[in-house]
C-alpha positions in Angstrom: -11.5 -9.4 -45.5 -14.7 -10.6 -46.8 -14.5 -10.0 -50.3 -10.8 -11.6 -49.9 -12.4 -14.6 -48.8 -14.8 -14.5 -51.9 -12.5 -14.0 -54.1 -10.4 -17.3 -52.6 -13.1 -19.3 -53.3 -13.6 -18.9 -56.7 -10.6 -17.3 -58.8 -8.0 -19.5 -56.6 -4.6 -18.3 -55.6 -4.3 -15.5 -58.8 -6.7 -13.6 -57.9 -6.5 -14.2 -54.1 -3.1 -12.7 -54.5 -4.1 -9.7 -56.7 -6.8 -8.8 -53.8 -4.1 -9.0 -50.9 -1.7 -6.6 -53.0 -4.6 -4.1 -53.0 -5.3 -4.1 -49.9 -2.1 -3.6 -49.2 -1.5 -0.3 -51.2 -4.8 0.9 -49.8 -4.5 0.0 -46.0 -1.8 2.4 -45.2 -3.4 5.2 -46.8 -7.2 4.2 -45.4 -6.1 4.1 -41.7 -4.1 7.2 -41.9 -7.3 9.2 -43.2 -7.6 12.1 -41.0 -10.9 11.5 -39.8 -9.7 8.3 -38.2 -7.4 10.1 -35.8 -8.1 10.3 -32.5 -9.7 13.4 -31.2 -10.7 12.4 -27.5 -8.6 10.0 -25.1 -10.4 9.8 -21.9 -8.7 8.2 -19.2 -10.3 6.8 -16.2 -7.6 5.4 -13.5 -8.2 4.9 -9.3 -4.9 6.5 -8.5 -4.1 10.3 -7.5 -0.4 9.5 -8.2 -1.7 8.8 -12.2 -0.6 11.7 -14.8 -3.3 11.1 -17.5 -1.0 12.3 -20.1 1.6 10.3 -19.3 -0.5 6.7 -19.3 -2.3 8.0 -22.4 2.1 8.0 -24.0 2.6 4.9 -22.1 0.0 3.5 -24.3 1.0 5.2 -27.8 -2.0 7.1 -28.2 0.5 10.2 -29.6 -1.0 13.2 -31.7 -1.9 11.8 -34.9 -2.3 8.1 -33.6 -5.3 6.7 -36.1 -7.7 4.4 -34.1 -6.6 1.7 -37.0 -3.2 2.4 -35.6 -3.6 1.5 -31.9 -2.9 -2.3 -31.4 -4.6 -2.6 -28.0 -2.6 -5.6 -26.5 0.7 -4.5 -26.9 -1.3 -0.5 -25.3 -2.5 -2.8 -22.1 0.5 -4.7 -21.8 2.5 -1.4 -21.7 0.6 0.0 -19.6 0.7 -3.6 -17.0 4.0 -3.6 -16.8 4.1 -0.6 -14.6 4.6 -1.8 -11.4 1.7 0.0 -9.2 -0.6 -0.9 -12.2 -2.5 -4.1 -11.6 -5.2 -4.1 -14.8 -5.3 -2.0 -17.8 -7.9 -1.5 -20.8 -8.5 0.7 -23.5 -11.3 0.4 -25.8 -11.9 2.5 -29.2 -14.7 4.5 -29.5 -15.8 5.5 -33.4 -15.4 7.5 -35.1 -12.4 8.9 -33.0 -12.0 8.4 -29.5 -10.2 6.0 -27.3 -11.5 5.6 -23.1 -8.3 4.4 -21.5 -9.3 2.6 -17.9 -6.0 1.5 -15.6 -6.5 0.5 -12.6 -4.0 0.4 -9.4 -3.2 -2.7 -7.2 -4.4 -2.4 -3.6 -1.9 -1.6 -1.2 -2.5 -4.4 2.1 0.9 -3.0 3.8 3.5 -1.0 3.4 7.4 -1.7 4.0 11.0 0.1 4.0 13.3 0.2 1.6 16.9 1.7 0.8 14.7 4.4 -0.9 11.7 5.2 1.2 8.6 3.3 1.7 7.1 0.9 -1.2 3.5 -0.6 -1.0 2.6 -4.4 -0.9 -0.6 -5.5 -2.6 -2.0 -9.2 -0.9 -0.6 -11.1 -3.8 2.9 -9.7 -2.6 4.0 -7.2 -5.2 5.9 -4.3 -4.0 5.5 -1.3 -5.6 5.5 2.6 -5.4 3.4 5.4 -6.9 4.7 8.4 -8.0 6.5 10.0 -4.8 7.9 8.5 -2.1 6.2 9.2 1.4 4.9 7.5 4.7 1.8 5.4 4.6 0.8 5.8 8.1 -2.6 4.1 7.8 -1.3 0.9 6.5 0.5 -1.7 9.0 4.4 -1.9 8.3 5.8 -5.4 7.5 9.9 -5.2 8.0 13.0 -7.1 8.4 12.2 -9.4 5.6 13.7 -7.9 2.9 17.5 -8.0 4.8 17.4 -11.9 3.8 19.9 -12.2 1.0 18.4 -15.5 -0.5 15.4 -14.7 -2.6 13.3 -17.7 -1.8 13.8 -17.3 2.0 12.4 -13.6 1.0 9.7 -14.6 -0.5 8.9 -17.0 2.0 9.4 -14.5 4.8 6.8 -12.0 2.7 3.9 -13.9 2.1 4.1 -15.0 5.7 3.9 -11.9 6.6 1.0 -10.9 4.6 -1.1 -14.2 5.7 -0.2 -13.4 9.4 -1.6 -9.6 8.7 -4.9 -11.1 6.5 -5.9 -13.8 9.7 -5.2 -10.9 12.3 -6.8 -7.7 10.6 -9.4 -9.8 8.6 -10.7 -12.9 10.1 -9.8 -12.1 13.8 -10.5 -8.0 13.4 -7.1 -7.1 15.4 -5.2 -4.0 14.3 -2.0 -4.5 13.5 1.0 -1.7 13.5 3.6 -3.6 12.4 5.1 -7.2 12.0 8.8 -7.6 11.6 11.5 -10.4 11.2 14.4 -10.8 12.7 18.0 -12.0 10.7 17.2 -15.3 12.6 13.8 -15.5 11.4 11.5 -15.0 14.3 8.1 -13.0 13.7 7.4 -10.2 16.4 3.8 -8.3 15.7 3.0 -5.1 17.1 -0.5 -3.6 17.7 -2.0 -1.2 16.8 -2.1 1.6 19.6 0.5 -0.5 21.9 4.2 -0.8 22.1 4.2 -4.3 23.2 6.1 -7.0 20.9 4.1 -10.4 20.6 6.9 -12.8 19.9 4.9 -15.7 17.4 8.3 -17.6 16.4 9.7 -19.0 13.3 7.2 -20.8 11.6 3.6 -19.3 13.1 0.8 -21.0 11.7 -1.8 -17.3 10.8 -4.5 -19.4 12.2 -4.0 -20.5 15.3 -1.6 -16.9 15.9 -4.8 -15.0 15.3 -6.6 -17.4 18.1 -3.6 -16.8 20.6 -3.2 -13.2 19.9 -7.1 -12.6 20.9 -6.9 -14.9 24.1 -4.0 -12.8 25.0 -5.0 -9.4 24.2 -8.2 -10.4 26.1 -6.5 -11.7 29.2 -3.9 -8.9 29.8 -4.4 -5.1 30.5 -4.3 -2.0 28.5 -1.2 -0.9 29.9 1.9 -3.3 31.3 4.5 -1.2 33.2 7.4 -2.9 33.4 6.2 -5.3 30.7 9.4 -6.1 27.8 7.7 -8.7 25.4 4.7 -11.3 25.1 6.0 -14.6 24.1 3.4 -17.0 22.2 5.9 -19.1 20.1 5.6 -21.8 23.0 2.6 -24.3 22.3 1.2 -24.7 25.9 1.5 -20.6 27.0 2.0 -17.1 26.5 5.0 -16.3 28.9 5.5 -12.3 29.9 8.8 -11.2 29.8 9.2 -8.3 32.5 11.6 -5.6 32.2 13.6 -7.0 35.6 14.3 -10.1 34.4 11.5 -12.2 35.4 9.0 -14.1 33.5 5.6 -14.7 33.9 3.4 -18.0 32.2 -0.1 -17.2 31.4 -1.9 -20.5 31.0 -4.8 -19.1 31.4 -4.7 -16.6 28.5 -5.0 -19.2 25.9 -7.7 -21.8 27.7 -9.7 -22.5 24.4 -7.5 -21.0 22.0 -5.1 -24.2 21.4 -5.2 -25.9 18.1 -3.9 -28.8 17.3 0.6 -28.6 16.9 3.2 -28.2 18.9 4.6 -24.7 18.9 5.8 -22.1 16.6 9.4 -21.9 17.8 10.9 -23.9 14.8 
């Protein structure tokens, strides 16, 4: 390409054009040279679901693939589009091999589908890895998906996901599960207890993750008798017993009240 240049300079478009027409005849047959084939495709990738083979496909690198032959952008954005893949590189190695590096998103929870379970990563992507099977070390987030519009899906989902990242991450609760009703109301569920927290229809991650200490603080291990938690009220957690009655704990959230209303909607 440097002689091309040269030759531009000074024999002007004839000879520029006489260049480019032999480097045309002798590209094909330069990068097809046999000892510019690959011989060694090394493929590094964080995910035990990954068939080395079949990335090393995904990305064209087929028997007889020439190093001059692999265009590495279209290879990585192949290679991106799979849904459990969150970054991809490949990098050619002379004289002839090619160290393939893929790396999977990170699962933050996991959710239901018509299928089986599927992963979420924090940005909310839902995916699956080869297989379907439980995830039973990963909190559940359910019931948003039955929303037929796509927004209020969406909505619903990264809700979810902010709810679970102030719980697990800033407030260091364990979470099981947090699901949303067809009308919209949040429940959580913690880890190693039954008992539904009910946080309303627009809970603010902040202030639930505040609440849902207080609470888990103030009340015992085990509730007989105990149906739900209630904390979508801005003043109170109220108890909801298994009889019928109801019990305000004011208490509870002395020191954990931001500044809003409540998270009813």
């Amino acid at each position: 390409l440097v002689r091309i240049a040269v030759v531009v300079a000074l024999g002007g478009l004839a000879s520029a054009a006489a260049a480019y027409a032999a480097v045309a005849i002798v590209w094909p047959a330069f990068a097809s040279r046999p000892y510019s084939r690959v011989k060694s495709v090394k493929v590094v990738c964080d995910s035990r679901a990954a068939e080395p083979a079949a990335l090393a496909s995904m990305a064209g690198l087929f028997d007889g693939t020439t190093l001059w032959q692999i265009d590495a952008d279209a290879a990585e954005h192949a290679l991106e589009s799979v849904p459990w893949v969150e970054d991809a590189r490949i990098e050619r190695r002379f004289p002839a091999a090619v160290r393939l590096e893929v790396r999977r998103r990170r699962p933050v929870a996991a959710t239901v589908g018509p299928d089986g379970p599927y992963l979420i990563d924090a940005q909310g992507v839902v995916f699956r890895e080869a297989g379907s099977r439980a995830y039973p070390d990963l909190p559940y987030l359910t019931g948003w998906q039955s929303e037929p519009d796509r927004g209020v899906r969406i909505q619903r989902l990264r809700l979810a996901i902010d709810l679970l990242s102030a719980l697990e991450e800033d407030a260091q609760i364990r979470v099981s599960q947090i699901d949303v009703d067809p009308r919209g109301v949040f429940r959580l569920y913690l880890d190693g207890r039954r008992l539904p927290l009910v946080l309303g229809r627009r809970p603010t991650p902040e202030r639930v993750a505040a609440r849902v200490r207080a609470v888990v603080a103030a009340l015992p291990e085990k509730l007989a008798g105990v149906r739900e938690v209630d904390l979508s009220y801005g003043d109170r957690a109220v108890v909801r017993v298994a009889d019928g009655r109801v019990v305000s704990l004011l208490a509870a959230l002395a020191g954990a009240q931001t500044s809003g209303g409540n998270d009813r909607g």
